[in-house]
N, C-alpha and C positions, 0 to 999 in steps of 0.2 A: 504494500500500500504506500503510495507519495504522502511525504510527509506535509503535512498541511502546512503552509504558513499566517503566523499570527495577522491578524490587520490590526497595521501599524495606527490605524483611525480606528481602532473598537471603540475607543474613550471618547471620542468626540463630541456624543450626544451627552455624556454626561459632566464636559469639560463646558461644555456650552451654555448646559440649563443652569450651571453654578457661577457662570461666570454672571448670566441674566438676574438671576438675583442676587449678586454683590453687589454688582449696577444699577439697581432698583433701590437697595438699600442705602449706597455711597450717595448714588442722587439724589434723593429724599433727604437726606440728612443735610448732602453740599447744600439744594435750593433754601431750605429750612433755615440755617444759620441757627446763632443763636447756640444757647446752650445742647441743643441738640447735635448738633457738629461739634461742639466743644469736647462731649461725653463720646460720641462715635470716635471721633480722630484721638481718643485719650484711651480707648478701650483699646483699638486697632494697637496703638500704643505698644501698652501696656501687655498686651496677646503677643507683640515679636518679641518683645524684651523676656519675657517667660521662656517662648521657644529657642530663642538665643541663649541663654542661661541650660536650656536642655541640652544642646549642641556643645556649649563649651566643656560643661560635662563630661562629654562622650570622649575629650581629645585632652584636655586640660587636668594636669595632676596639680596639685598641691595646691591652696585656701591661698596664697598668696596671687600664684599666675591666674588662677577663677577671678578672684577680683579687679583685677586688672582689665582683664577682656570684657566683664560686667560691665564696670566703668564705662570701657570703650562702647559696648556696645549700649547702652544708657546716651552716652553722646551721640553718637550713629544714628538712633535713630529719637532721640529728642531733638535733634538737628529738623531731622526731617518734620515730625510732628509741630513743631513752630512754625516753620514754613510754611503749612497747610490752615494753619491758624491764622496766620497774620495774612496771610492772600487773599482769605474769603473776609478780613476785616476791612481790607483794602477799596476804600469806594474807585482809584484809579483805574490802575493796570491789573488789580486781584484776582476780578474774574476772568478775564485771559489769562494769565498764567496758571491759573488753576485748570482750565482748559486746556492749554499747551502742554500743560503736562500731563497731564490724564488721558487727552488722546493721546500724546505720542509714547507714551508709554503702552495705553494697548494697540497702537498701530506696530511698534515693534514686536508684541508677543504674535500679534494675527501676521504679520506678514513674515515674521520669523519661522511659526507654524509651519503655516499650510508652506512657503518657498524652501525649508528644510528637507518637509516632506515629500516633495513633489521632485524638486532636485536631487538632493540630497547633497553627494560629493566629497570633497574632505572635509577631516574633521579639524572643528578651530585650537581646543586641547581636552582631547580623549581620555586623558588621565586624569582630567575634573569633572568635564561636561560629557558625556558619549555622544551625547544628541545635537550637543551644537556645530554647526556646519557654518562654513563661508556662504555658501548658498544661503542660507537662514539669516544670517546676517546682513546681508545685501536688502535682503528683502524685509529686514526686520526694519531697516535702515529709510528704505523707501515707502514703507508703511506708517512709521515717523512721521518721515517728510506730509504725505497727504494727510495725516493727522491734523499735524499740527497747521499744516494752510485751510483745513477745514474747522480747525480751533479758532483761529486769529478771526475767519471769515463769518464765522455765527461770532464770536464777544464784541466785536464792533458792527454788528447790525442793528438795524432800528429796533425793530420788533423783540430780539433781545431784550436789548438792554432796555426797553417800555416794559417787559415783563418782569427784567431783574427790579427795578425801581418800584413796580406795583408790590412784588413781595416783599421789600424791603419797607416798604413806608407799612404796611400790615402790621410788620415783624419792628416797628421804631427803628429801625437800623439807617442811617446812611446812604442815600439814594450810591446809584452806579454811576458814575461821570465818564464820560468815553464820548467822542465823534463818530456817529453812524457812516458805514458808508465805505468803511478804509478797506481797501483790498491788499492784503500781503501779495510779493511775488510769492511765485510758486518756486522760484531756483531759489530765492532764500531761505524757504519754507524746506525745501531737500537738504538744502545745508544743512541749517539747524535741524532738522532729522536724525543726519547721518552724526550730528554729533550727541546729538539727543540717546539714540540707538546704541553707541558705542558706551557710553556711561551707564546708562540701560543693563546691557549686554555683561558690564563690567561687574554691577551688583550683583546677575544670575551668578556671575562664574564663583565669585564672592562666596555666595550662599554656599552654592556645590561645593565650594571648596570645605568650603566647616563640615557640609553634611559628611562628607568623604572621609574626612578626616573620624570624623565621630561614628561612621560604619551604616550612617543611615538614609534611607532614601528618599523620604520629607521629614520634615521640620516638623511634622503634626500633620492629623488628621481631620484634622477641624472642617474641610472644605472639599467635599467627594471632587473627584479629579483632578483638585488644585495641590493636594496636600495643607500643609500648616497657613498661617497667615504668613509667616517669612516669606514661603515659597511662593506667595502671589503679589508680594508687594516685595521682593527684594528690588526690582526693577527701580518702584517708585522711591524708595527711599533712599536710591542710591542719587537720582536724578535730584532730588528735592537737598540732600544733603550738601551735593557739589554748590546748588542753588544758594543754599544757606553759607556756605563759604565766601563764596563769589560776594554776597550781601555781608559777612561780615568783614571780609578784605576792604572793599568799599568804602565802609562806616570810620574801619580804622586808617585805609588811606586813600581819603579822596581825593579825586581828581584835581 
């Protein structure tokens, strides 16, 4: 008898319908503001620092190097959790970049996916990631890219931002200040993709790396098909962290 081969898309439908409701839940909470996002983005939190504490575990001897990497990972990702806070406080530029990065962060897992899968090809480092491929990346890269020109292009729409300002004045908060109308290019919008993707790209291998190290193959079960909360936000928080850098470099040497 021929030996069957697995499908490499068995998981799809169930990678799909959890991803549908993260997204239901993340956007409820993003339009919501308010202490509602305050308590989501502190739970989300609070759920990787757990999982990261489980991981470091797995690979970390001795009560002195644990705390160290705690630390670290405590800053890692309250780094990112500030960020997320202070952008939907932002009546500016907030809700674009809350957008820019939220798409381009899932236009990198979808076009890394399915152009992984499809091509496949070599692999980028087999000894952390098995599944990551150039192919993947290219396409995680240009998935970005239409992300985030499809970010820029709904945060400064009229209709938007009439509707951000209707929920806000509801919610007391800070109408949304922005000009209707701006159209991003779309080569700058691939740029900032490809660099978006690569940072991206860089938190996965990140994660892999600890999970590798600690023997295990998600960070938690928390989320059928996705694994842990790590492993579905290492992407974000790696992008959001750089972000937070970039804004404290900034603050301490401005221009």
């Amino acid at each position: 008898m021929a030996d069957v081969k697995p499908n490499k898309n068995a998981d799809l439908p169930v990678r799909v319908a959890s991803a549908v409701v993260m997204v239901l839940v993340a956007g409820t909470a993003l339009w919501l503001g308010g202490w509602v996002w305050t308590l989501f983005v502190a739970a989300i939190g609070l759920g990787v620092v757990w999982e990261w504490w489980g991981l470091v575990k797995g690979f970390v001897s001795g009560i002195p190097a644990r705390l160290i990497w705690l630390a670290g990972g405590i800053g890692y990702v309250g780094l990112a959790v500030t960020m997320l806070l202070m952008f939907r406080g932002s009546p500016t530029v907030g809700w674009a970049m809350l957008l820019v990065v939220l798409f381009g962060v899932i236009g990198t897992d979808v076009g890394a996916y399915f152009s992984g899968r499809a091509i496949g090809g070599p692999k980028i480092a087999p000894a952390i990631s098995p599944s990551k491929t150039w192919a993947g990346l290219g396409g995680g890269m240009l998935g970005a890219g239409l992300g985030i020109f499809g970010a820029v292009n709904l945060a400064y729409s009229q209709p938007f931002i009439a509707a951000v300002n209707a929920a806000s004045s509801a919610a007391g908060e800070l109408p949304m200040l922005g000009a209707g109308g701006q159209s991003p290019s779309l080569p700058g919008s691939l740029l900032a993709g490809a660099v978006l993707a690569v940072i991206a790209q860089a938190g996965d291998f990140f994660e892999s790396w600890m999970k590798r190290r600690a023997g295990v193959k998600d960070s938690g079960k928390l989320i059928p098909g996705h694994g842990g909360l790590f492993d579905r936000t290492d992407g974000f928080i790696a992008v959001l962290a750089v972000l937070g850098l970039l804004s404290v470099h900034s603050f301490v040497f401005p221009a």
